[in-house]
ZARO-620875 format. One record per residue: x, y, z of N, C-alpha, C in turn; residue in one letter. Coordinates in steps of 0.001 Angstrom, whole numbers, plus 500000, padded with zeros to 6 digits. Layout:
BEGIN
XYZXYZXYZA
...
***
This chain:
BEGIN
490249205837629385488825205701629087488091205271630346X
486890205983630713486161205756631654485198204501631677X
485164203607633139483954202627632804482625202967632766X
481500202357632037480285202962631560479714203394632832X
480625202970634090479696203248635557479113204991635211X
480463205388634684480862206774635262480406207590633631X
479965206624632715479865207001631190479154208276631660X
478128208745632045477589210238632314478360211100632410X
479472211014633649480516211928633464480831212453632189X
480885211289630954481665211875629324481144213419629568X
479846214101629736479546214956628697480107216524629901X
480849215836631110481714217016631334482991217845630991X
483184216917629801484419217404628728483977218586627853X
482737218904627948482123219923627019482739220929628271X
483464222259627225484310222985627891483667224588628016X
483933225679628688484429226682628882483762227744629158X
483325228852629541482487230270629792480889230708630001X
480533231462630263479277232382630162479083233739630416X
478213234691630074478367236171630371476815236990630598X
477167237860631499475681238734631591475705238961633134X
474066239865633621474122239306635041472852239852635963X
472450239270636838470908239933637698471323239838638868X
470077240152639320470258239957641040469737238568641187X
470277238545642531469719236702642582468537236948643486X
467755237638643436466369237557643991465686236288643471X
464463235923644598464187234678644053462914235115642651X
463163233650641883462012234512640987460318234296641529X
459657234868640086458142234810640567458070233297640567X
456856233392641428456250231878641317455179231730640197X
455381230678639315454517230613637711453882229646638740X
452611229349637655451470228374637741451241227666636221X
450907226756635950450738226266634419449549225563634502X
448607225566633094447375225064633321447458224164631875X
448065222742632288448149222629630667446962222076629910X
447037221888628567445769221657628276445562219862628329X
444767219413628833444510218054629084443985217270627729X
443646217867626762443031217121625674444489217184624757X
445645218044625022446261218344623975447543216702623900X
448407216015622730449254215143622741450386215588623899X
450661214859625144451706214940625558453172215549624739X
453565216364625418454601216615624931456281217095626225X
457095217012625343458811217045625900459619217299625505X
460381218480626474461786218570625746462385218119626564X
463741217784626142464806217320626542466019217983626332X
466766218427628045467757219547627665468878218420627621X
470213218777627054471217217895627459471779219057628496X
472341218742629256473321219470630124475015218991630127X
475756219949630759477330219688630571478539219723631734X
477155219656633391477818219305634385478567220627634634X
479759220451635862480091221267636048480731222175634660X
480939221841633683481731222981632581480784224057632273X
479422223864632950478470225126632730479078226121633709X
480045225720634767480926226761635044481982227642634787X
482052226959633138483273227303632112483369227152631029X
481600227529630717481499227601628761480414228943628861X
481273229459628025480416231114628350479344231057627070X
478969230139626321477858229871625284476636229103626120X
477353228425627494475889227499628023476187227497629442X
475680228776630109475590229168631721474365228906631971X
474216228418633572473503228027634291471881228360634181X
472242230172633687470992230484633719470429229954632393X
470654229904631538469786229084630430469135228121630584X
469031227499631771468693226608632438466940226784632819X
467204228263633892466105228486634052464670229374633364X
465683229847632318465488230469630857464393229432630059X
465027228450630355463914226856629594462912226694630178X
462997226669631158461521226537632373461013227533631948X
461326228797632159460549230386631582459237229575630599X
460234229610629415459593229051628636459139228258627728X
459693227234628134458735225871628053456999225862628888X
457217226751630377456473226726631219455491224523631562X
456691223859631812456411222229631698455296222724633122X
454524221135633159453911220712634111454572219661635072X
455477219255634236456637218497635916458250218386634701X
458925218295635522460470218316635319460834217176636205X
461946216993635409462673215788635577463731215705635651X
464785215277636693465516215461636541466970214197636893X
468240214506636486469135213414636419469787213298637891X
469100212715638950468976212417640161468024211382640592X
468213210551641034468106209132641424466408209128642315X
465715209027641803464177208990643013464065209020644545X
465098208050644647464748208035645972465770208922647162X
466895209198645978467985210982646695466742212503646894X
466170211911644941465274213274644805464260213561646269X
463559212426646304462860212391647885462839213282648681X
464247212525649686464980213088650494465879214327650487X
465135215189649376465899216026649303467628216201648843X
468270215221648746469266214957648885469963215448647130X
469526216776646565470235216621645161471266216594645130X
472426217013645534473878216952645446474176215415645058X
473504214321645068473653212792644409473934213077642510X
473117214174642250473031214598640726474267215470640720X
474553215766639197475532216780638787474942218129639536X
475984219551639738475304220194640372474614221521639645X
474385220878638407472904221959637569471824221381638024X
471645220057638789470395219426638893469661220264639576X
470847220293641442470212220921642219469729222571642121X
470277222877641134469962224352640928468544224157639741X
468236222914639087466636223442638371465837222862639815X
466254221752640404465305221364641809464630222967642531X
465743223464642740465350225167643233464325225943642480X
464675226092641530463846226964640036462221226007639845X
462492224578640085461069223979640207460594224588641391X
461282224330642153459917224051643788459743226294643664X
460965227406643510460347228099643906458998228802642721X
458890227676641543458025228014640346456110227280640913X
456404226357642383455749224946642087455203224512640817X
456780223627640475456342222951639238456497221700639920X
455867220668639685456414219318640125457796218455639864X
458375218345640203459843217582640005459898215989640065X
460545215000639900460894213721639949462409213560639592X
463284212960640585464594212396639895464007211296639170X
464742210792637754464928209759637286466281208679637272X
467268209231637399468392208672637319468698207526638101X
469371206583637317469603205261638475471458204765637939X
472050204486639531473138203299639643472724203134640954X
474071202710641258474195202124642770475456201793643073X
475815201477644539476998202135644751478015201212644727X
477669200182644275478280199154644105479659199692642848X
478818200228642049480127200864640642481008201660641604X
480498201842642386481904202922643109483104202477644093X
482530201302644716483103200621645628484705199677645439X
484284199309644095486120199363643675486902200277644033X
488845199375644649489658200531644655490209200709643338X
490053199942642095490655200281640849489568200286640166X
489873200984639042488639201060637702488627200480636767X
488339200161636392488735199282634368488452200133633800X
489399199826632784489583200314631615489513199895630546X
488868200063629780488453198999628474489193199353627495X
489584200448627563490877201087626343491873200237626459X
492321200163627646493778199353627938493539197482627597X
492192197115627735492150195785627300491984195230626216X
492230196900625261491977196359623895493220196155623329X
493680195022622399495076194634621878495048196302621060X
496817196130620633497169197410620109496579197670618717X
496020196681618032495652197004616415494041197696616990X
493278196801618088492230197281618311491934198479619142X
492832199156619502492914200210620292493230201226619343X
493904201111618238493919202057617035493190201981616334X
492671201215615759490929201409615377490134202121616390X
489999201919617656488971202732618395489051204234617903X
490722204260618341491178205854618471490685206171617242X
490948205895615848491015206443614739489164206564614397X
488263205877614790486625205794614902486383206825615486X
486555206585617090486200207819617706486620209137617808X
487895208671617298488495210739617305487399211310616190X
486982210499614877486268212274614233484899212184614978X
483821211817615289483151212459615798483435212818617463X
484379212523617789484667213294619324485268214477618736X
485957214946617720486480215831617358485053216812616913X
484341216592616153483234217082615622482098217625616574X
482191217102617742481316217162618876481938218665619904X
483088218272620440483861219274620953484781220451620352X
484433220366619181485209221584618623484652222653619146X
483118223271618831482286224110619087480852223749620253X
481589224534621539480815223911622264480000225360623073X
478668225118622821477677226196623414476032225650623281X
474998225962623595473590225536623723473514225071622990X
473228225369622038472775224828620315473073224101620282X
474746224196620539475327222776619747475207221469620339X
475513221680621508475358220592622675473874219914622460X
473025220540621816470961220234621968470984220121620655X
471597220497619556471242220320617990471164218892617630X
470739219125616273470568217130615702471775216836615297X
472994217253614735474139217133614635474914215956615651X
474711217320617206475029216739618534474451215521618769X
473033215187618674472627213846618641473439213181618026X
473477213212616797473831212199615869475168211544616067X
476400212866616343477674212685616713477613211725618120X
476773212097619276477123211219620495476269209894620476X
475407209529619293474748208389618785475505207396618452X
476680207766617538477965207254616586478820206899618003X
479595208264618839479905207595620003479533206682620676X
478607206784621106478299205480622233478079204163621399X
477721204058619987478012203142619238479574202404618964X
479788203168618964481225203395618598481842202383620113X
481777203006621166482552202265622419481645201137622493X
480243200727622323479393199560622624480450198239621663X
480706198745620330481233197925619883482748197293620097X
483630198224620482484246198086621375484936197198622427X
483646198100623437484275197773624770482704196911625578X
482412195715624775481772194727624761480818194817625378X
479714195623624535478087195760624384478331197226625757X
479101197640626801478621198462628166477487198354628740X
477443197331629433476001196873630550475816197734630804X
476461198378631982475764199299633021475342200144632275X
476099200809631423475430202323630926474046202004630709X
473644200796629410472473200574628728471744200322630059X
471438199795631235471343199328632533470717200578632641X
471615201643632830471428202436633880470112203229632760X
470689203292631597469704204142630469468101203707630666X
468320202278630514466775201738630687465969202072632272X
466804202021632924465915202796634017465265204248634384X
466249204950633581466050206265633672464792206811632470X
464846205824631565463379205484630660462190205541630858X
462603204352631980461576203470633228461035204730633970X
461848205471634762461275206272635686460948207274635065X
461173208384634211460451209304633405459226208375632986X
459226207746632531457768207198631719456651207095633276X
456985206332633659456136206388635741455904207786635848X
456612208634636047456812209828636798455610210534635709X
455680210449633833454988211179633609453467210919633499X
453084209473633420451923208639633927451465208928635279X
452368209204636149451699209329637553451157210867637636X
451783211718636902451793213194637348450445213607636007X
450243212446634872449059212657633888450120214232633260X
451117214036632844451594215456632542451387215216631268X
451537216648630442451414217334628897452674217935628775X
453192218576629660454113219310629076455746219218629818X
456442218418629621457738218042630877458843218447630037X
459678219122630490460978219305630625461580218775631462X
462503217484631119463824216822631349464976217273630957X
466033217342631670467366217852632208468521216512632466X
469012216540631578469679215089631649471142215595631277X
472036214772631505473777215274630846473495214553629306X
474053215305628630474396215375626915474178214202626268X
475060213154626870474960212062626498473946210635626838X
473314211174627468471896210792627840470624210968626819X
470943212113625820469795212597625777469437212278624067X
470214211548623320469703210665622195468731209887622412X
469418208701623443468592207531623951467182208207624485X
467161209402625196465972209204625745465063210228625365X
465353210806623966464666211552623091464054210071622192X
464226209288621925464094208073621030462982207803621854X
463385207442623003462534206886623811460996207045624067X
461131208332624808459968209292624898459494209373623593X
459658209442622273459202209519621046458697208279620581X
459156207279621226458346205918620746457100205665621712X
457234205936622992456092206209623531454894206875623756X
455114207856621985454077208691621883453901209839622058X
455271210697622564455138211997623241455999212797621732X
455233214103621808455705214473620682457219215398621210X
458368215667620728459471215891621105459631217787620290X
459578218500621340460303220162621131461964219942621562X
462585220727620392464111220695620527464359222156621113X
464998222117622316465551222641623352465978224198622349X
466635223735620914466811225408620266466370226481620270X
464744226193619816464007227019619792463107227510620883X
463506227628622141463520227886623411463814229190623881X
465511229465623451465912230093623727467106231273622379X
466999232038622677467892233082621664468639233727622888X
470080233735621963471220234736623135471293233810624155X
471695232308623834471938231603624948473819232502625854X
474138232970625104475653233989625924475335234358626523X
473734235380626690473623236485627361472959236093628639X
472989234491629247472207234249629970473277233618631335X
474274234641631352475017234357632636474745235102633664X
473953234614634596473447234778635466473582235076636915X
473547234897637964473849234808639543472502233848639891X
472934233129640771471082232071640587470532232342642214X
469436232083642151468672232970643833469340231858644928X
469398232795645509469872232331647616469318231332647619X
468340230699647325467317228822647116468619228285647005X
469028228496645667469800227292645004471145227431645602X
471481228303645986473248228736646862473160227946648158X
471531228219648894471689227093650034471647225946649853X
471106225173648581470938224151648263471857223360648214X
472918224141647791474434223927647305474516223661648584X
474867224343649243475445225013650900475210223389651685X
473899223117651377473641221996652487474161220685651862X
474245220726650140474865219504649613476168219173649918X
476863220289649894478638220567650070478429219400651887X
477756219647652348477975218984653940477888217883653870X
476647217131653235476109215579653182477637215364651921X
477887215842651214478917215032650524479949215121651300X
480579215903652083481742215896652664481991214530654047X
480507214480654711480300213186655276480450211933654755X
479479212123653534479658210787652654480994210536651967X
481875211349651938483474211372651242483898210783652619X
483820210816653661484809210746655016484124209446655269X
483133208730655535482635207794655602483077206299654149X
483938206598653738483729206269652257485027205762652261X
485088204103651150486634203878650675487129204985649882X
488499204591649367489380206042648752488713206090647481X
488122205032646421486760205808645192485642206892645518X
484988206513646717484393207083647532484955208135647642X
485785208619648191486160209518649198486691210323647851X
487143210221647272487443211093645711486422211463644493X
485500210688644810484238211136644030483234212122644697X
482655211892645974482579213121646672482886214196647170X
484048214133647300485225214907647405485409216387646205X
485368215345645168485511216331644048484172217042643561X
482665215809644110481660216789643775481751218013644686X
481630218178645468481990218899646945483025219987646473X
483815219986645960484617221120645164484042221695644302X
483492221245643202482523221999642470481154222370643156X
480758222315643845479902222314643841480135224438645451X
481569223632646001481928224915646563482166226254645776X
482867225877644468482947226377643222481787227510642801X
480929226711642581479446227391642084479177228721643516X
479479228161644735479062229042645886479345230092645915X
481129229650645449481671231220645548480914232298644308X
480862231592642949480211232363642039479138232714642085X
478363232231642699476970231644642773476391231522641453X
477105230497641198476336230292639411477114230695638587X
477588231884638196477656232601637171479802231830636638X
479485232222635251480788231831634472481386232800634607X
482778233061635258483265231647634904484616231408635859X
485056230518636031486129229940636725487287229385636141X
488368229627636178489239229316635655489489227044635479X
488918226867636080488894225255636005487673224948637309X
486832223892636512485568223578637581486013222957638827X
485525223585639718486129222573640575487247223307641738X
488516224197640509489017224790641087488770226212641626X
***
């Protein structure tokens, strides 16, 4: 079991394929005029990390399929503010840096929200909260969390991953380990910031219409969220039809994007203790991964 540092990672267990295909020309550039009198509004995609390199129900391009049409006034995305800045997306999973591309060549406005720090990484060992639970309480976990981890990953493609089901099941999860594996600071930590900075980002930008891009298990909490603050919530479903048919090749933008991330991580892996140096390391593989495909599903293992 992973520590809540890395809890985001969970929703790269969502597994396998995609199909179809274009040229990777870049696309048109949209403009959006939203309406200023109308209730703020948001969707919220979950995403599934690199396995969008190996689930042929939820490829990359569905991604930019949402932007199509949603047509938001700023996007958001699960990358840290002050990486987003500097350009620096490869800090995010690497679907981030590929909607960063699809924003700027749409000019839509962008913001990372995502927050840790590198302190969670800097250990040479990890905890494990599974292993510190006595054996009666470690079989209770297992026997809690296997049915809705079972229920969650059986059938894994757009829908399901974005349906209310999927909420509900990774709601029960993270309930499920809070009780556990004693309350998980950081995650809730890291959740409330990423709250924090979407709510700024959409106050500063006066937006109506945002599409956020977050990993899976992110995206209960901050559908709740955004909904208590007044914004009315569109579910990512009705977006899109023939999410299969949306395997793609993604434009030369996002391949260089990749191209220049693969470098800054390979520095930051070599510069880095051995957590370090294996966490970049491995983004840096996937993320070479995607290059060779450029996008499109599918690969026999992410990464590899």
């Amino acid at each position: 079991m992973r520590t809540l540092a890395a809890l985001g990672a969970l929703s790269t267990v969502f597994v396998v394929a995609m199909v179809t295909s274009i040229s990777g020309s870049e696309p048109p550039r949209r403009t959006t005029t939203p309406d200023t009198t109308a209730t703020p509004r948001a969707v919220v995609v979950g995403t599934i990390h690199d396995s969008h390199l190996t689930t042929p129900g939820y490829a990359l391009g569905v991604l930019s399929e949402i932007v199509d049409a949603y047509r938001p006034d700023l996007i958001l995305l699960e990358i840290r503010p002050e990486a987003f800045a500097k350009g620096q997306y490869e800090e995010g999973p690497l679907e981030m840096t590929y909607i960063a591309s699809v924003a700027a060549s749409a000019g839509i406005p962008a913001e990372g929200i995502d927050w840790w720090h590198e302190g969670w990484w800097l250990a040479d060992t990890v905890r494990d909260p599974l292993a510190e639970l006595d054996a009666e309480a470690r079989s209770r976990f297992q026997e809690e969390y296997g049915i809705p981890a079972q229920g969650l990953y059986q059938s894994v493609d757009f829908a399901s991953v974005n349906g209310a089901e999927a909420n509900q099941l990774m709601s029960l999860m993270l309930n499920i380990q809070d009780r556990y594996f004693g309350g998980q600071a950081e995650w809730h930590e890291r959740q409330a910031w990423m709250h924090h900075h979407a709510r700024l980002a959409i106050t500063r930008h006066d937006a109506k219409r945002v599409a956020v891009f977050v990993g899976a298990l992110h995206r209960p909490e901050l559908v709740a969220f955004l909904r208590a603050t007044g914004l009315s919530i569109d579910e990512p479903g009705v977006l899109i039809a023939n999410a299969a048919e949306k395997n793609v090749e993604v434009p030369e933008s996002a391949v260089q994007a990749w191209r220049e991330g693969v470098g800054r991580l390979r520095q930051k892996a070599a510069n880095g203790n051995a957590r370090l140096q294996r966490f970049y390391s491995a983004r840096a593989r996937l993320m070479e991964a995607a290059i060779r495909v450029r996008g499109r599903c599918c690969i026999e293992k992410a990464g590899g």
